[in-house]
C-alpha positions in Angstrom: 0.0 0.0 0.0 1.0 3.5 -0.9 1.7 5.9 1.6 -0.8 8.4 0.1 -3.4 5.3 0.2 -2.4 4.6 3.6 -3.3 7.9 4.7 -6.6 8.2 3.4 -7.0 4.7 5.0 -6.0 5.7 8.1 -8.4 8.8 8.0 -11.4 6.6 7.0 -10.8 4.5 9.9 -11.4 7.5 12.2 -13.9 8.8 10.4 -15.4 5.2 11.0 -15.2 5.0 14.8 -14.0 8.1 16.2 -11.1 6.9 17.0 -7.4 5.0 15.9 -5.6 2.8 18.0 -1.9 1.9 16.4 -1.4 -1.5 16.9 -5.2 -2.0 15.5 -4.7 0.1 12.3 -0.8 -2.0 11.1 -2.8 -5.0 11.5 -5.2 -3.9 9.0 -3.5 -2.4 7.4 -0.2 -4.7 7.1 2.0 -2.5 8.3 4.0 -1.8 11.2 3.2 -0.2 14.4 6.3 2.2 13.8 4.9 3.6 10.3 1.5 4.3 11.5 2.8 6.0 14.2 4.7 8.3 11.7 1.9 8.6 9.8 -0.4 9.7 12.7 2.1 12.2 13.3 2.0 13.6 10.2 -2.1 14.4 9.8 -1.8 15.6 13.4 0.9 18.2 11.5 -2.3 18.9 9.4 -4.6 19.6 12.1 -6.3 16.2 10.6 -6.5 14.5 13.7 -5.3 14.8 17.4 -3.0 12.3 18.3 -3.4 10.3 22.0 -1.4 8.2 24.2 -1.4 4.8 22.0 -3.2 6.2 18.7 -5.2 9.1 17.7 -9.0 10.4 17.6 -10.9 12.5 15.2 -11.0 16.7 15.3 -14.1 18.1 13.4 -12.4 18.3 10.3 -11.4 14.8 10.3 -14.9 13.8 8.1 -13.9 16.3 5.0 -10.7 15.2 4.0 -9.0 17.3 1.4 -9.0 17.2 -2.0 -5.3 15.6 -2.4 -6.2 12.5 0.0 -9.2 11.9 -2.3 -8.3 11.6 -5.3 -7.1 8.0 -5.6 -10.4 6.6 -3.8 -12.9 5.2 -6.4 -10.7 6.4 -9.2 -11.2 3.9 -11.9 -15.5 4.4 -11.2 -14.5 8.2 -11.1 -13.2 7.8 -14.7 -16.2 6.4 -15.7 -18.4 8.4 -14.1 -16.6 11.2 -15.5 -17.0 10.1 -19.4 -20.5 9.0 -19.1 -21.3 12.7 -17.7 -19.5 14.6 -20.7 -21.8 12.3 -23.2 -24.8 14.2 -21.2 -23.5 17.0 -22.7 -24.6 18.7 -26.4 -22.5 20.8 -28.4 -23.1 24.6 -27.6 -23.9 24.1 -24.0 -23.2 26.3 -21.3 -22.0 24.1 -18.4 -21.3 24.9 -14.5 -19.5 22.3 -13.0 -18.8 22.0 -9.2 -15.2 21.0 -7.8 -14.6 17.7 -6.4 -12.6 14.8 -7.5 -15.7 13.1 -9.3 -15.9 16.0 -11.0 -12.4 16.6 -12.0 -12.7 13.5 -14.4 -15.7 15.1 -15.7 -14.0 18.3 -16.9 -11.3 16.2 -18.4 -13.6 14.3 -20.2 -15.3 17.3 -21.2 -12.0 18.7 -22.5 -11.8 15.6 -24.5 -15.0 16.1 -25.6 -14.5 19.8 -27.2 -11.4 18.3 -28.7 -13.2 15.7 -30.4 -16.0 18.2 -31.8 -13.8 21.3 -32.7 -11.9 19.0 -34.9 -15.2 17.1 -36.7 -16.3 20.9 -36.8 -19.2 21.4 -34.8 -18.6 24.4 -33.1 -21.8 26.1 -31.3 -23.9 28.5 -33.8 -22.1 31.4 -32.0 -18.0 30.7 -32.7 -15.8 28.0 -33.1 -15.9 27.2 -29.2 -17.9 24.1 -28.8 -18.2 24.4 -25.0 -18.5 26.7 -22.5 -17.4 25.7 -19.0 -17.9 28.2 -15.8 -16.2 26.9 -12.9 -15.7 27.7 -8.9 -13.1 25.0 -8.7 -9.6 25.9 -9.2 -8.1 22.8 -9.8 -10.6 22.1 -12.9 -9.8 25.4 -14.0 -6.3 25.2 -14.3 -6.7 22.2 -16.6 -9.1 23.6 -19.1 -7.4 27.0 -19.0 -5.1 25.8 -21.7 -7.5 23.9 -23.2 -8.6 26.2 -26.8 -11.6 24.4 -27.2 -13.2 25.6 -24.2 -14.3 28.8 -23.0 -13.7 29.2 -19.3 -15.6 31.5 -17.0 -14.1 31.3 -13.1 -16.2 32.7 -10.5 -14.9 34.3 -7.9 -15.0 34.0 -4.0 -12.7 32.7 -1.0 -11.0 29.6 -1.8 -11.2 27.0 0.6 -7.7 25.0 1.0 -9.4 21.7 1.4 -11.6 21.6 -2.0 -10.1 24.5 -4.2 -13.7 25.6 -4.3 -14.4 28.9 -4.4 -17.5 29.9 -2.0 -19.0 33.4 -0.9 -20.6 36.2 -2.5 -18.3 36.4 -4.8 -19.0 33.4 -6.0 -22.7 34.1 -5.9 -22.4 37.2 -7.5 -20.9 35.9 -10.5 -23.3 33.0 -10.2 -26.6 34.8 -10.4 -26.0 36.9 -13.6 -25.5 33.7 -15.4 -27.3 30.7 -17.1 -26.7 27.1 -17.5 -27.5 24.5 -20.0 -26.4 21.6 -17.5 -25.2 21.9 -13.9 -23.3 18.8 -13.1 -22.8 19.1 -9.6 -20.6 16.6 -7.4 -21.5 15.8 -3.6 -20.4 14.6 -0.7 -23.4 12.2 -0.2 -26.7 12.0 -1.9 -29.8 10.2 -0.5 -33.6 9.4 -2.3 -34.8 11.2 1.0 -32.1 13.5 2.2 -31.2 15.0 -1.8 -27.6 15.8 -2.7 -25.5 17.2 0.6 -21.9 18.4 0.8 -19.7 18.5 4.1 -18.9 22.1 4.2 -22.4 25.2 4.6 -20.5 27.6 2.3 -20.1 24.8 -0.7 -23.5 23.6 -0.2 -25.3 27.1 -1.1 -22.9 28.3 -4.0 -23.2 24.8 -5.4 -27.0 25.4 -5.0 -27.1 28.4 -6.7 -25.2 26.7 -9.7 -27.7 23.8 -9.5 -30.9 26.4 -9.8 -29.4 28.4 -12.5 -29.5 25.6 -15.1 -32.3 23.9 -17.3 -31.1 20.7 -16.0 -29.5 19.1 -12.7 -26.9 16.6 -13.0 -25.6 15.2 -9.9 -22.4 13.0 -10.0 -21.4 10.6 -7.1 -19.3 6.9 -7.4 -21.7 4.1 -5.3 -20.2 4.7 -1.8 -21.9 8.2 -2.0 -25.3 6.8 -2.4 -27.9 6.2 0.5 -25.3 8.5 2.8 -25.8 12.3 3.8 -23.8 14.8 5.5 -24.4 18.4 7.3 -25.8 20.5 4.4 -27.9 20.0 1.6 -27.9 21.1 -2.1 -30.5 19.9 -4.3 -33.9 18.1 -3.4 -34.0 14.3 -5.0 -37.1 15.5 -6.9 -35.1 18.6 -8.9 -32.5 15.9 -9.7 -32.9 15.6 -13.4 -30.3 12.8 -13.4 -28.0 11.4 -11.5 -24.4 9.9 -12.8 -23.0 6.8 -10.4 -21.1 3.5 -11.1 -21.9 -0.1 -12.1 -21.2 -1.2 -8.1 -24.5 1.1 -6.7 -26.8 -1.5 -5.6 -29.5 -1.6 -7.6 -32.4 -1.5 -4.6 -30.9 1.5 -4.0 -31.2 2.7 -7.7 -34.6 2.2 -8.2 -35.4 4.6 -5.2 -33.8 7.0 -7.3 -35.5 6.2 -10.5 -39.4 6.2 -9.1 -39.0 9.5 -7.6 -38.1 10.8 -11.3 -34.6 10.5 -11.5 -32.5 9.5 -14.6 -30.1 7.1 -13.1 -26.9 6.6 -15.5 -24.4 4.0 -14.6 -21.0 4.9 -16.0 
């Protein structure tokens, strides 16, 4: 196992029960007791965790890992959650798009996407730009910034280390003057009851102003997402026009989706 995979292992575990003893974690993981102990040390540097006598227990921000420790979870179900999404979208569109690991496959695959119809030639009736991508997500901004197929809008706002979101009234501001074809919007958790919810207040509302400026909600999330919530919502199941997971979502769950209206998609 990868250190960066051990990591995010470790942090699941407290996420899980609260608490991380060592001796517990290097026998599940298959390490030893020494390396998880240098390992704890190092999320406690990052205000991840607070180590204890003997192990470590979770601090508030323990549940909302950052950006860097989630991107190798789900990643090959990402990828494919991230290509069925771009095939969602028409040549022309206007697109806001959320940040989020999930959705960082789905701006690449968009990128691909622009490349593909820029060179068959089916640019939107307005230009040669086939796609029009606006963004509070700096990461997915900084890839499509040199893409020339793709005209990027940014919002602005405050970023937030952990997500490279941009939130606020910045953010808002921009937000509201605009209009989206598609809003593919990725969350923390989404639940046939609960809706689409995010971790973090501030991500929750600019992501659901992005959501009710469009024509049409998409919400992406990889199976381990579904039937889960956290603190704040987003979008109402019912105003989920369709929502983008992988093959692994158990299909009971699925179908909950589906007879409240939902356009279930399996990438």
């Amino acid at each position: 196992m990868k250190k960066h995979e051990r990591l995010t292992a470790i942090l699941e575990l407290l996420a899980q029960d609260d608490v991380v003893d060592v001796d517990d974690a290097a026998k599940r993981l298959g390490v030893s007791a020494a390396t998880i102990r240098r390992d704890l040390d190092q999320l406690a540097e990052q205000h991840l965790l607070t180590r204890t006598h003997g192990g470590a227990v979770s601090s508030n921000s323990s549940f909302d890992l950052p950006l860097r420790f989630k991107s190798g979870r789900q990643a090959s179900e990402k990828e494919r959650i991230g290509r069925a999404a771009a095939a969602l979208v028409e040549p022309g569109f206007v697109v806001g798009i959320n940040g989020g690991t999930t959705n960082t496959e789905v701006a690449r695959a968009l990128a691909a996407r622009a490349d593909s119809l820029a060179a068959e030639g089916k640019g939107s009736s307005a230009g040669p730009v086939p796609l029009t991508v606006v963004t509070n997500s700096l990461n997915i901004a900084y890839e499509l910034t040199v893409r020339p197929h793709v005209k990027l809008v940014v919002t602005g706002g405050v970023a937030r280390s952990r997500s490279y979101e941009l939130t606020g009234p910045l953010a808002s501001g921009v937000l509201e003057q605009l209009t989206f074809d598609v809003a593919i919007i990725g969350v923390d958790a989404v639940d046939p009851v609960l809706g689409a919810t995010a971790h973090h207040e501030g991500e929750a509302m600019t992501n659901q102003l992005m959501a009710g400026r469009a024509r049409r909600v998409v919400v992406v999330a990889d199976s381990t997402k579904l039937g889960r919530h956290a603190f704040a919502r987003i979008w109402p199941t019912a105003r989920i026009d369709v929502l983008v997971t992988d093959a692994a979502a158990d299909p009971a769950l699925t179908e909950r989706f589906t007879a409240l209206g939902v356009q279930v998609v399996t990438g």
